[in-house]
C-alpha positions as CSV (number, residue, x, y, z in Angstrom):
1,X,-15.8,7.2,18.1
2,X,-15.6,4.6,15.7
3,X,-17.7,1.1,16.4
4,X,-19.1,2.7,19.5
5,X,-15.8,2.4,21.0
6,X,-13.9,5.0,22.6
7,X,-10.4,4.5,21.7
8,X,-8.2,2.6,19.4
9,X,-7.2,0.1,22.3
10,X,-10.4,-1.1,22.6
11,X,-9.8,-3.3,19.5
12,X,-8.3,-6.6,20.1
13,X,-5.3,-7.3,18.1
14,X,-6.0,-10.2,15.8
15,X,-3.6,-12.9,14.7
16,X,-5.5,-13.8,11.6
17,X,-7.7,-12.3,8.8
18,X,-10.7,-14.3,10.3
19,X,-10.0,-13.8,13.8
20,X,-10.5,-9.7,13.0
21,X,-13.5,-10.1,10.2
22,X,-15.6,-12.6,13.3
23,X,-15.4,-9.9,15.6
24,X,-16.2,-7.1,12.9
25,X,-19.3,-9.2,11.7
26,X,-20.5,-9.4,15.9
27,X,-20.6,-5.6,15.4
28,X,-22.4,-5.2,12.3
29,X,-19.6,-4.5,10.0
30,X,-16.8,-5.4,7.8
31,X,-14.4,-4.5,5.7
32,X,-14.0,-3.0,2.2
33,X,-10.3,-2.5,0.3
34,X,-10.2,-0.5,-2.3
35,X,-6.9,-0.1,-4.2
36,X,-6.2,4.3,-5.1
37,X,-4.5,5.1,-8.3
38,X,-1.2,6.7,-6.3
39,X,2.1,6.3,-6.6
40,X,3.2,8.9,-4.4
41,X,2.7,10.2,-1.3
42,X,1.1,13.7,-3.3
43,X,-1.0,12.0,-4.6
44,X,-2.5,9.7,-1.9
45,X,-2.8,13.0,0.0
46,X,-5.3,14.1,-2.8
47,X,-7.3,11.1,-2.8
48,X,-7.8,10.9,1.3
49,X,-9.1,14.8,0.4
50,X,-11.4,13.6,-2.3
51,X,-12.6,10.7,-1.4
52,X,-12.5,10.4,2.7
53,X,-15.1,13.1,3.5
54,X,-14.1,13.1,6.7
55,X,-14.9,9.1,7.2
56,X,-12.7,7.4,9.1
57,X,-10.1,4.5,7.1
58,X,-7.0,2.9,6.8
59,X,-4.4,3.2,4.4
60,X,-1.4,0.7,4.1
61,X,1.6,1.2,1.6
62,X,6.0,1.3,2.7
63,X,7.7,3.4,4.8
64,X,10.7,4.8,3.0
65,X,12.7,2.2,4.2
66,X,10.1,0.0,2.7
67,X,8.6,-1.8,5.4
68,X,4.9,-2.4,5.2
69,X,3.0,-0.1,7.1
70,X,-1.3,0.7,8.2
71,X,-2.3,4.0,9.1
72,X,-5.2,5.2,10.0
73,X,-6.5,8.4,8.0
74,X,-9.5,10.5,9.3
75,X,-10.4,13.9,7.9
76,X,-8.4,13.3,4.8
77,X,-5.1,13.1,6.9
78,X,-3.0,10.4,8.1
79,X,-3.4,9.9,11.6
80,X,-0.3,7.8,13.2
81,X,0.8,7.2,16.7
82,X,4.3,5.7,15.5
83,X,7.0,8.1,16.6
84,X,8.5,8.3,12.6
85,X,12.2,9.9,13.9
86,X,13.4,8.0,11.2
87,X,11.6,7.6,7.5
88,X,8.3,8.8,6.8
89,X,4.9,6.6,7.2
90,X,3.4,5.5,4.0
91,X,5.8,7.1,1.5
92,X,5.5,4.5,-1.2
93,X,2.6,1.9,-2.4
94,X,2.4,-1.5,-1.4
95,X,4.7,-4.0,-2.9
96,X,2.0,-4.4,-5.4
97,X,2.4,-0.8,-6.5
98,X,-0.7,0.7,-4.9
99,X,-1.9,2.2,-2.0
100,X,-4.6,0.3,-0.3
101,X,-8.1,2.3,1.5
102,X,-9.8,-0.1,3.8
103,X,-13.2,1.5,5.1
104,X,-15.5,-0.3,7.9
105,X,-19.1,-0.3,6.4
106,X,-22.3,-1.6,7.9
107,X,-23.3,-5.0,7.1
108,X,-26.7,-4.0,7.0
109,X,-28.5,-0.7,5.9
């Protein structure tokens, strides 16, 4: 349970950046990105080991078809409900050349 919600679907989809940070602040939280130091798939795999704990995040980086792509890791595995018949989820950074970790943390302490 993440946000005291009990699935994925009970997030709204939002259309804009601000739409999705108003309804994290009404919750007590927002978001942190945090660029890793991967360039490959190995590697991104040792970092969600290292530095997940078990915490709940996203990760966004290219299919290898290179279309932009979010997944959600928990555990210090990727978590994905995209049937990937075809390519594999998150096989290369973002087009900036990084993989990105986005955590939810508490506004307040």
């Amino acid at each position: 349970m993440v946000l005291g919600l009990e699935s994925p679907e009970a997030v709204p989809h939002s259309e804009t950046w601000e739409e999705r940070d108003a309804w994290l602040r009404k919750r007590g939280a927002q978001m942190v990105h945090l660029p890793l130091p991967c360039k490959t798939p190995e590697c991104l795999a040792e970092h969600l080991f290292s530095y997940l704990n078990g915490c709940p995040a996203s990760i966004s980086g290219r299919t290898s078809e290179g279309h932009s792509h979010v997944a959600v890791a928990m555990g210090g595995q990727l978590v994905d409900t995209v049937d990937w018949t075809v390519g594999n989820p998150l096989d290369q950074p973002d087009s900036d050349g990084v993989y990105w970790l986005t955590l939810i943390v508490p506004t307040r302490i």
